[in-house]
VOVEXBA-559824 format. One record per residue: residue number from 0; residue in one letter; z, y, x of N, C-alpha, C, O in turn. Coordinates in steps of 0.02 Angstrom, whole numbers, padded with zeros to 5 digits. Layout:
! VOVEXBA-559824
(NUM A (Z Y X) (Z Y X) (Z Y X) (Z Y X))
...
! end
This chain:
! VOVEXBA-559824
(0 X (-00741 -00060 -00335) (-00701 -00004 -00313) (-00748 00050 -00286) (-00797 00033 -00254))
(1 X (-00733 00122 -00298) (-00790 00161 -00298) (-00772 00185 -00210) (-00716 00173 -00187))
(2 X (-00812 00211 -00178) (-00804 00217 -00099) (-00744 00309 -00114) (-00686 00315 -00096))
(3 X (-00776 00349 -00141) (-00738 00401 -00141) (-00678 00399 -00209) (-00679 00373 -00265))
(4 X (-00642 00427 -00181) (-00573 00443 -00225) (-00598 00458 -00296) (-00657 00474 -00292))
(5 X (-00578 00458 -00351) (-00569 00478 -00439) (-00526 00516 -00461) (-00486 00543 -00422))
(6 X (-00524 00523 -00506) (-00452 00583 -00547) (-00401 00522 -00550) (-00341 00529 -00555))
(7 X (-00436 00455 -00545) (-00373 00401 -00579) (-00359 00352 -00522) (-00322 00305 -00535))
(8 X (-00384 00359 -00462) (-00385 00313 -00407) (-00383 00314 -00335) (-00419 00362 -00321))
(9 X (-00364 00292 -00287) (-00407 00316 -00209) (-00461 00253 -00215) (-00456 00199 -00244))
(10 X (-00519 00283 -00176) (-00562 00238 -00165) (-00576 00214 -00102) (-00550 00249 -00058))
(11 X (-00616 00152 -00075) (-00627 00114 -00059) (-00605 00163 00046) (-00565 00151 00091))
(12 X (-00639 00194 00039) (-00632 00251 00113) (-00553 00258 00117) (-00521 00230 00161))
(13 X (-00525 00295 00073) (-00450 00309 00080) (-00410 00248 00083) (-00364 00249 00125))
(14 X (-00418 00176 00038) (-00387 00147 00061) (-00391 00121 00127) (-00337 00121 00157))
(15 X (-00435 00102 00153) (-00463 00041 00196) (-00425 00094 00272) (-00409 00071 00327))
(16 X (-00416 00201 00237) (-00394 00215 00339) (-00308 00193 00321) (-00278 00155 00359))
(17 X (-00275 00221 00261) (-00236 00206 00252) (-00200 00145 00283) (-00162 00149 00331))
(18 X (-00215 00091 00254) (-00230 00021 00270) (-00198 00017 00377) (-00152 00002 00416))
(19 X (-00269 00045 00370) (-00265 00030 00455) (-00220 00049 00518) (-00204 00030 00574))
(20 X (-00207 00128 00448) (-00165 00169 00499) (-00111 00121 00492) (-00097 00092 00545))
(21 X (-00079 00105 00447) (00002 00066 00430) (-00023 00007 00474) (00018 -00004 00518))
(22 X (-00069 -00029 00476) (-00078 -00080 00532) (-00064 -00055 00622) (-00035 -00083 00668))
(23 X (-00097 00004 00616) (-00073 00029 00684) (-00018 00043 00704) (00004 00021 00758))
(24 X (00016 00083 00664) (00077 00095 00677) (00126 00044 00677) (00177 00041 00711))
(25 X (00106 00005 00637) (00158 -00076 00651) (00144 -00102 00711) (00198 -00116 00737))
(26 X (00100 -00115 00744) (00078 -00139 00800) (00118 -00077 00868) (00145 -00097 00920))
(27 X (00112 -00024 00852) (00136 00045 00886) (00215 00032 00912) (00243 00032 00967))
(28 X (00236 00020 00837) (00327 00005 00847) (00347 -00032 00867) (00403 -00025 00892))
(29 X (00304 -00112 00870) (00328 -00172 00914) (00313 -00164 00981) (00350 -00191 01022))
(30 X (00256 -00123 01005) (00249 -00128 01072) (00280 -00063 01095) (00276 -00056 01156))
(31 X (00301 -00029 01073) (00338 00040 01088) (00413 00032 01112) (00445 00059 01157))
(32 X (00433 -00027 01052) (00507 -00037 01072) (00504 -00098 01126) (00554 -00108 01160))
(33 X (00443 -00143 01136) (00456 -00197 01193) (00434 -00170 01259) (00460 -00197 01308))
(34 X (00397 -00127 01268) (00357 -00104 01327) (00419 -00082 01359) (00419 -00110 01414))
(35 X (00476 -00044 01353) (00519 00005 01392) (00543 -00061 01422) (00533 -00060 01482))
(36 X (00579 -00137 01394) (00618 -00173 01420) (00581 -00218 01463) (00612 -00269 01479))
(37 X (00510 -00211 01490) (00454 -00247 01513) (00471 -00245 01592) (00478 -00186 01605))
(38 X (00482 -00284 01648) (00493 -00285 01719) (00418 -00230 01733) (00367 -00225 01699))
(39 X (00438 -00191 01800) (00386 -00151 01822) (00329 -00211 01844) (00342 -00249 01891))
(40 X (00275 -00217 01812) (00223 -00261 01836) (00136 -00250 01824) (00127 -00194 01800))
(41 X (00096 -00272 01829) (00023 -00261 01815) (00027 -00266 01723) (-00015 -00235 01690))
(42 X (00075 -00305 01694) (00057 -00334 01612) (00110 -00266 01600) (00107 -00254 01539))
(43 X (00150 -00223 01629) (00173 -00173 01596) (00114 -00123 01599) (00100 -00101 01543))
(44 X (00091 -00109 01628) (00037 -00045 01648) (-00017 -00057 01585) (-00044 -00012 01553))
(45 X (-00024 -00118 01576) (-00066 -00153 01537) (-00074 -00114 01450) (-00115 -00087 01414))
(46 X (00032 -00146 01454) (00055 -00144 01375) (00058 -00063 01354) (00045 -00045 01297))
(47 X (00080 -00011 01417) (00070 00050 01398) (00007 00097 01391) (00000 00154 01368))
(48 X (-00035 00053 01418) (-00109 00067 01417) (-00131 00057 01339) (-00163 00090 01299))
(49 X (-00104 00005 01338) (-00122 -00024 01226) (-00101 00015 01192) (-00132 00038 01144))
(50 X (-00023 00037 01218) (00008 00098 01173) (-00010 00144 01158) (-00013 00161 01099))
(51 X (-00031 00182 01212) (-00081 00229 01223) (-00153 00240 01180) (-00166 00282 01137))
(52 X (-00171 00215 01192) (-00247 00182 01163) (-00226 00172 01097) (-00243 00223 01066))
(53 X (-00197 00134 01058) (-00189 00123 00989) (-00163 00196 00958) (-00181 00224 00906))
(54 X (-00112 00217 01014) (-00076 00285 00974) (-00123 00362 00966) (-00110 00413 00934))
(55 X (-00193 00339 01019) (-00228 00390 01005) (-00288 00372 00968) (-00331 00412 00952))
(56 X (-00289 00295 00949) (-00317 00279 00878) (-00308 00308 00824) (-00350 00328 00783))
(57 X (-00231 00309 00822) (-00194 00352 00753) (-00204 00397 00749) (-00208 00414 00690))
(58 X (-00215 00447 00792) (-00226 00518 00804) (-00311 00498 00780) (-00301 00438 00769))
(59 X (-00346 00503 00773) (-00425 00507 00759) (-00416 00467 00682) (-00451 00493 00638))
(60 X (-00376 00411 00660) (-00375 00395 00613) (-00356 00441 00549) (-00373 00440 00490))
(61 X (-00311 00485 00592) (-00274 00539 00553) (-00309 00614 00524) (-00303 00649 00474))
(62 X (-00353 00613 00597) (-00400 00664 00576) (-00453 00659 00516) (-00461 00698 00469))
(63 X (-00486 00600 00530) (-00527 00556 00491) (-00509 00565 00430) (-00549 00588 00389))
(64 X (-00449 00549 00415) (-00399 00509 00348) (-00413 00598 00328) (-00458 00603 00285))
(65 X (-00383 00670 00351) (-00387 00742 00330) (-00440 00761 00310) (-00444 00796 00260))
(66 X (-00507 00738 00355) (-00565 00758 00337) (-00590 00718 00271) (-00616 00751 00226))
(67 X (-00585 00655 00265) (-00614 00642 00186) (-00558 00666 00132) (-00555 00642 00075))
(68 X (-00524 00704 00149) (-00464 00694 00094) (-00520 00745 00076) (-00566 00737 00035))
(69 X (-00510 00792 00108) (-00564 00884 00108) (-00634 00858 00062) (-00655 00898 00020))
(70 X (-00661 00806 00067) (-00731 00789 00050) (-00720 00755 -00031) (-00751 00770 -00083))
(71 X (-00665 00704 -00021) (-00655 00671 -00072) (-00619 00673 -00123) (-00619 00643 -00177))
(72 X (-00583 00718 -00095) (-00508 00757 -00157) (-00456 00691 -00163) (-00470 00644 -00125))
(73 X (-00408 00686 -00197) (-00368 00644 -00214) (-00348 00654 -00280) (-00341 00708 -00309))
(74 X (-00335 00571 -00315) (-00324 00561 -00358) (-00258 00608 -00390) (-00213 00624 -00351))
(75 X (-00253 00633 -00470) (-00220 00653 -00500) (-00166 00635 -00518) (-00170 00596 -00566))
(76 X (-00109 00648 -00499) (-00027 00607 -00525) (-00053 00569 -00579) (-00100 00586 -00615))
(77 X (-00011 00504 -00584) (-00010 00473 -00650) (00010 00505 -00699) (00064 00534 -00694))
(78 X (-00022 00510 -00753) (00009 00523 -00830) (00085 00518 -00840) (00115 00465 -00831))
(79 X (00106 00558 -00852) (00173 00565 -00868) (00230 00573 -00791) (00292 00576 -00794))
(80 X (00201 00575 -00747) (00241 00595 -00692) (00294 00648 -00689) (00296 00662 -00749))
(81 X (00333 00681 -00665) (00386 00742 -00682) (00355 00782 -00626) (00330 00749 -00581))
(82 X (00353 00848 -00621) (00335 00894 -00581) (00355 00894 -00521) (00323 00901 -00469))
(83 X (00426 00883 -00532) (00447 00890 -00466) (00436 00813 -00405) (00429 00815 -00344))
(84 X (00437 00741 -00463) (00426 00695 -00413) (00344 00716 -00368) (00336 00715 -00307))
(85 X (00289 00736 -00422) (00205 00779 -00387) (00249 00797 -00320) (00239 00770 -00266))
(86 X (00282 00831 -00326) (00305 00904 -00277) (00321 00842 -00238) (00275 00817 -00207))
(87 X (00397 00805 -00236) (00411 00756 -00178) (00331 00710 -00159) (00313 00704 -00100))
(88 X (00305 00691 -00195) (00233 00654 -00156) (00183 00693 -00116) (00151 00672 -00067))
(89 X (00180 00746 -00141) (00136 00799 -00097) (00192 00814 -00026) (00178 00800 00032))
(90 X (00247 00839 -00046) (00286 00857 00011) (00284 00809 00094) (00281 00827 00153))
(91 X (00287 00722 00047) (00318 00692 00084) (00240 00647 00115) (00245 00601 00155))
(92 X (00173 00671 00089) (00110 00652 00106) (00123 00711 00179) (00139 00698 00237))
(93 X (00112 00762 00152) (00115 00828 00197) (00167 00796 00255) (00138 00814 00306))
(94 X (00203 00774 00268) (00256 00772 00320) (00230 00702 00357) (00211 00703 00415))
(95 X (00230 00664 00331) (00172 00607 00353) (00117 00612 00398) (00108 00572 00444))
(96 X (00071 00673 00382) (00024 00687 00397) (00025 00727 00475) (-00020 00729 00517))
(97 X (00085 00753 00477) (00100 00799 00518) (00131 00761 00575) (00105 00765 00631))
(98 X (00197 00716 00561) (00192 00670 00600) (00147 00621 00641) (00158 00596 00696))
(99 X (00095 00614 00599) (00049 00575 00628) (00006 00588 00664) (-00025 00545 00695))
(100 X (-00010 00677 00668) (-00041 00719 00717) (00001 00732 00782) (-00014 00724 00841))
(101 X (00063 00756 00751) (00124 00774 00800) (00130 00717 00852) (00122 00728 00912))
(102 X (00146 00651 00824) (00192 00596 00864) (00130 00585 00916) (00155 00588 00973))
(103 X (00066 00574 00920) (00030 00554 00958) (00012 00631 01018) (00005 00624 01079))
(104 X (00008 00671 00997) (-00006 00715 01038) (00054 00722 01076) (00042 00719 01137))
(105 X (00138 00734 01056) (00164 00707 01096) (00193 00656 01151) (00237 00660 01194))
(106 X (00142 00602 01129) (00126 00555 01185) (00082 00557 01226) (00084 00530 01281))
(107 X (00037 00591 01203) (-00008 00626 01263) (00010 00670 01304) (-00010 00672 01362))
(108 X (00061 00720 01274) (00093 00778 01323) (00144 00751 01378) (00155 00764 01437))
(109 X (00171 00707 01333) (00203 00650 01370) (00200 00618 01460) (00232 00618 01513))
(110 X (00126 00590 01424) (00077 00559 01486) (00035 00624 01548) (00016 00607 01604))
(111 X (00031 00676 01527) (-00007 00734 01545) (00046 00747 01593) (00026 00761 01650))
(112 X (00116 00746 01582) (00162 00805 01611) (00195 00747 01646) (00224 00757 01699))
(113 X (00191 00684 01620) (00205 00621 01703) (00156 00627 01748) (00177 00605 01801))
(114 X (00108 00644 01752) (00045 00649 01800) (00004 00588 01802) (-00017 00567 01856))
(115 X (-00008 00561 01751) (-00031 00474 01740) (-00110 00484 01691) (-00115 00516 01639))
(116 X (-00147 00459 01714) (-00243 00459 01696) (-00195 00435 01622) (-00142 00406 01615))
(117 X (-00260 00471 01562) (-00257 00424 01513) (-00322 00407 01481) (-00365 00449 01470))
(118 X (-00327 00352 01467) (-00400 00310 01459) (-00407 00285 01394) (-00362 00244 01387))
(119 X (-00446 00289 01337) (-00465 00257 01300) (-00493 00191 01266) (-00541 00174 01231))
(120 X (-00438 00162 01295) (-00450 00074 01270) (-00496 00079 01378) (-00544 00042 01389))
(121 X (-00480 00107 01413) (-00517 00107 01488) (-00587 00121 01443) (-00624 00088 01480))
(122 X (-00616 00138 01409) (-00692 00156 01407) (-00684 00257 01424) (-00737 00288 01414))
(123 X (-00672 00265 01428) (-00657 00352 01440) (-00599 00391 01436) (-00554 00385 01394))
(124 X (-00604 00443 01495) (-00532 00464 01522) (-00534 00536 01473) (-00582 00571 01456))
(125 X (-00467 00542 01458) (-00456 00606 01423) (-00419 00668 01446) (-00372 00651 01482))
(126 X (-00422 00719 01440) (-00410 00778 01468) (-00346 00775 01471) (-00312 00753 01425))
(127 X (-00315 00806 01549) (-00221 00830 01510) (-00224 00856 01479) (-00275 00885 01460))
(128 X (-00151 00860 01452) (-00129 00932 01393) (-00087 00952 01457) (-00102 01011 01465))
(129 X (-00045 00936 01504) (-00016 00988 01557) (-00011 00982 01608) (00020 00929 01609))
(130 X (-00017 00996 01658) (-00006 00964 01722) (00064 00941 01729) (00108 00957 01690))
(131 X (00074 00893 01794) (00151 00880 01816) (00189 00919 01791) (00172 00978 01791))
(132 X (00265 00897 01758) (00299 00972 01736) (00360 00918 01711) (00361 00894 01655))
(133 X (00398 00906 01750) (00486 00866 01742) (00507 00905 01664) (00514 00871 01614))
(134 X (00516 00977 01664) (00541 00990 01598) (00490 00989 01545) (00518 00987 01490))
(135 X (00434 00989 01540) (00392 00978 01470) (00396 00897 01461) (00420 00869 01411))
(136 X (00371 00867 01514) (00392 00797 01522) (00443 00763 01471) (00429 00711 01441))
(137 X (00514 00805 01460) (00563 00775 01460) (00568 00801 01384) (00604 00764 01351))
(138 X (00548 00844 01357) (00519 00881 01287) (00461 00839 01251) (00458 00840 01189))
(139 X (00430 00814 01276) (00367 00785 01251) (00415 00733 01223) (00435 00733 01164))
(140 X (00435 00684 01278) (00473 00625 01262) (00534 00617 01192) (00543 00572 01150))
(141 X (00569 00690 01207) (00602 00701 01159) (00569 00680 01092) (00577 00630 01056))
(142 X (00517 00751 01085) (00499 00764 01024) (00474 00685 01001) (00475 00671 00941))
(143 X (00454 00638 01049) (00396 00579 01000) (00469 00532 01004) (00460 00491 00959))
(144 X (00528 00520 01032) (00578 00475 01006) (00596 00490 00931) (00601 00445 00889))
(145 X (00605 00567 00913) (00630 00610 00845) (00585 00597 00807) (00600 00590 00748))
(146 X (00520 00591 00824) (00469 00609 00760) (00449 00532 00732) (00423 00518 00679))
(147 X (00476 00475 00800) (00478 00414 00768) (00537 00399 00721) (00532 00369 00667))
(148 X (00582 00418 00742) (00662 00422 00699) (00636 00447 00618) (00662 00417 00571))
(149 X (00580 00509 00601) (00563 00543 00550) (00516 00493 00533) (00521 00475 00475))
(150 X (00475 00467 00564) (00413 00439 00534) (00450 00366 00498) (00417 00342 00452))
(151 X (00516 00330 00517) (00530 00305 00514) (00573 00303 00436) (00567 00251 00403))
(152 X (00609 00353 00412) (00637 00373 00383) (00579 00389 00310) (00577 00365 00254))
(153 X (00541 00435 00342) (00487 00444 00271) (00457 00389 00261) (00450 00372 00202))
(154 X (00427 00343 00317) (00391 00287 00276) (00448 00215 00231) (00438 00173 00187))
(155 X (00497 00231 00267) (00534 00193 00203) (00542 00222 00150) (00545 00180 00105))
(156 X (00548 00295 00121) (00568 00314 00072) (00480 00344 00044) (00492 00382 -00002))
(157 X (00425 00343 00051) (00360 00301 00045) (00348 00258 00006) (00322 00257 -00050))
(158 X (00373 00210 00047) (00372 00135 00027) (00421 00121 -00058) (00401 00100 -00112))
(159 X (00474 00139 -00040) (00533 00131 -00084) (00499 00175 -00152) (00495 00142 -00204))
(160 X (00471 00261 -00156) (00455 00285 -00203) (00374 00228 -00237) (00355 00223 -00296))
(161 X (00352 00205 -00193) (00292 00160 -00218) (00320 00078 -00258) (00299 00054 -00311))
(162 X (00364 00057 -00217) (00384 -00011 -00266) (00429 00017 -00328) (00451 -00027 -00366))
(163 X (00442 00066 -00338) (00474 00091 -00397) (00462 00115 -00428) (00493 00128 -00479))
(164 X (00383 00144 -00403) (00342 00167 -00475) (00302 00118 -00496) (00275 00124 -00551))
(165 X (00290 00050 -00449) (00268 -00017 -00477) (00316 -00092 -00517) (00297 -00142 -00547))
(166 X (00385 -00066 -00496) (00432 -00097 -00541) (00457 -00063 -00572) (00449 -00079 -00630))
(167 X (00490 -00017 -00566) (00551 -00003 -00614) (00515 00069 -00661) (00555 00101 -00696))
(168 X (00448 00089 -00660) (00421 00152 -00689) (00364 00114 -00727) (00341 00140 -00777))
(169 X (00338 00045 -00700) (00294 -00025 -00732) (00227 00059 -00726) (00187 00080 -00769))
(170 X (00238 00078 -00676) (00151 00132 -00672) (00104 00117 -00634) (00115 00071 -00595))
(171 X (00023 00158 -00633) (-00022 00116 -00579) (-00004 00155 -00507) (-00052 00155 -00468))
(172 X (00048 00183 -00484) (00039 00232 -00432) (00033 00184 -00373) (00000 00212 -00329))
(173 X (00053 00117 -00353) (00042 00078 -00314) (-00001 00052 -00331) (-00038 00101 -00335))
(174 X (-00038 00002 -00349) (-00100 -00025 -00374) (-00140 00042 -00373) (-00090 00075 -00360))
(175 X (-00173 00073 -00375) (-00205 00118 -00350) (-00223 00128 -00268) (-00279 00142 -00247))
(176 X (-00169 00119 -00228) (-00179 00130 -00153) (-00185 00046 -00139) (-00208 00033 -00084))
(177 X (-00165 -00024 -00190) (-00169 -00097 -00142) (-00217 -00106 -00198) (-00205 -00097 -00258))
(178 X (-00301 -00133 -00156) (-00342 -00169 -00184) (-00317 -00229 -00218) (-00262 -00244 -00196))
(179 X (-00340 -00275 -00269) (-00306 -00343 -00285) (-00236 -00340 -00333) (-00215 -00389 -00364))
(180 X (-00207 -00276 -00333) (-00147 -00274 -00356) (-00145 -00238 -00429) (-00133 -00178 -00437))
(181 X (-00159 -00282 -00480) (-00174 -00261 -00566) (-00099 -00205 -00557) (-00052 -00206 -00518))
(182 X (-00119 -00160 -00616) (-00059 -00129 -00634) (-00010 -00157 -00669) (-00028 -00205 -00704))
(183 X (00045 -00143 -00672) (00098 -00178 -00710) (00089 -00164 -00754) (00072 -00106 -00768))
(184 X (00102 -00234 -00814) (00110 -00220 -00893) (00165 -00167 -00904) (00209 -00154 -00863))
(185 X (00157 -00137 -00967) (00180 -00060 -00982) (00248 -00065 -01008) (00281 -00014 -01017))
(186 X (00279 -00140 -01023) (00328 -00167 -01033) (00344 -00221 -01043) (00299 -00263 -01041))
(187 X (00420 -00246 -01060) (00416 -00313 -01081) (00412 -00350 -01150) (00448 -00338 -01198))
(188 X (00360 -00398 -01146) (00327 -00432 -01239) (00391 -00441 -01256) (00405 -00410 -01307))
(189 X (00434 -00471 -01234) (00509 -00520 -01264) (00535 -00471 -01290) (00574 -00479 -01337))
(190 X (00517 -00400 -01263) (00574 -00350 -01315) (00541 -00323 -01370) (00572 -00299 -01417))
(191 X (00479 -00324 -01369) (00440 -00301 -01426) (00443 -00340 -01485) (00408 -00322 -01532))
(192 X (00483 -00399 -01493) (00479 -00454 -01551) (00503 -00424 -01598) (00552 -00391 -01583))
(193 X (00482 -00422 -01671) (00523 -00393 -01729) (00585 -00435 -01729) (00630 -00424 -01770))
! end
């Protein structure tokens, strides 16, 4: 697998942030939705500390993930694609992308405008984005419940446009982004019998 992207592939870099980011964010949503129901204790301070820390993982993963796109280009629609699905994959990369800048910085604005240190895995403290402030506070919060509701929504329909251009379109557009995963045969032998 070649490290930079092809006209016919992502390579080895794009998959592996890809990869990680969807690992993070899975990890993000389980402790996102268990942390709120957590008794006030030392292992809550703990779990929102991870949240934190992982969610501003994503944020650097994301940047990361923009900057090789810039270096490495991305692969070319599959052969025979329709214009407008290009248009929905670019659209719905683009909205992805934005979320994934958006949702974490609103958890930082979040944390900035509760008046609460935020620390990097505790190896280094990071700047507010606002001081104390009850109404940005309550805006921050907003915006990252909604943009999980969105992030939520596009990565199923993501997901859903990828297993259907690997079943029901039999194309490489998935196998391309999962190492290990041959492309689907181009149809079925049993119907090809004279």
């Amino acid at each position: 697998m070649p490290i930079r992207n092809t006209a016919e592939r992502w390579g080895g870099v794009s998959i592996a942030l890809h990869w990680l980011t969807l690992l993070a964010i899975a990890g993000l949503v389980v402790v996102g939705l268990v942390m709120q129901e957590l008794p006030n204790s030392p292992t809550k301070i703990q779990v929102y500390a991870l949240h934190k820390s992982v969610g501003l993982t994503v944020l650097a993963l994301t940047v990361l993930r923009l900057l090789w796109r810039l270096v490495a280009g991305t692969p070319a629609p599959v052969p025979g694609t329709p214009r407008w699905q290009a248009f929905v994959a670019q659209a719905t990369h683009g909205a992805l992308y934005v979320i994934l800048l958006a949702m974490p910085l609103s958890g930082w604005l979040y944390n900035s405008a509760s008046g609460f240190p935020l620390k990097w895995f505790g190896l280094f403290a990071l700047p507010r984005l606002s001081g104390y402030d009850a109404g940005v506070k309550a805006f921050a919060l907003a915006a990252h419940e909604w943009l999980f509701i969105a992030l939520a929504v596009i990565v199923a329909v993501h997901a859903a446009a990828a297993l259907k251009h690997h079943y029901l379109d039999r194309d490489p557009t998935l196998s391309r982004m999962l190492p290990g995963l041959p492309p689907p045969a181009a149809g079925n032998d049993a119907s090809k019998e004279p």
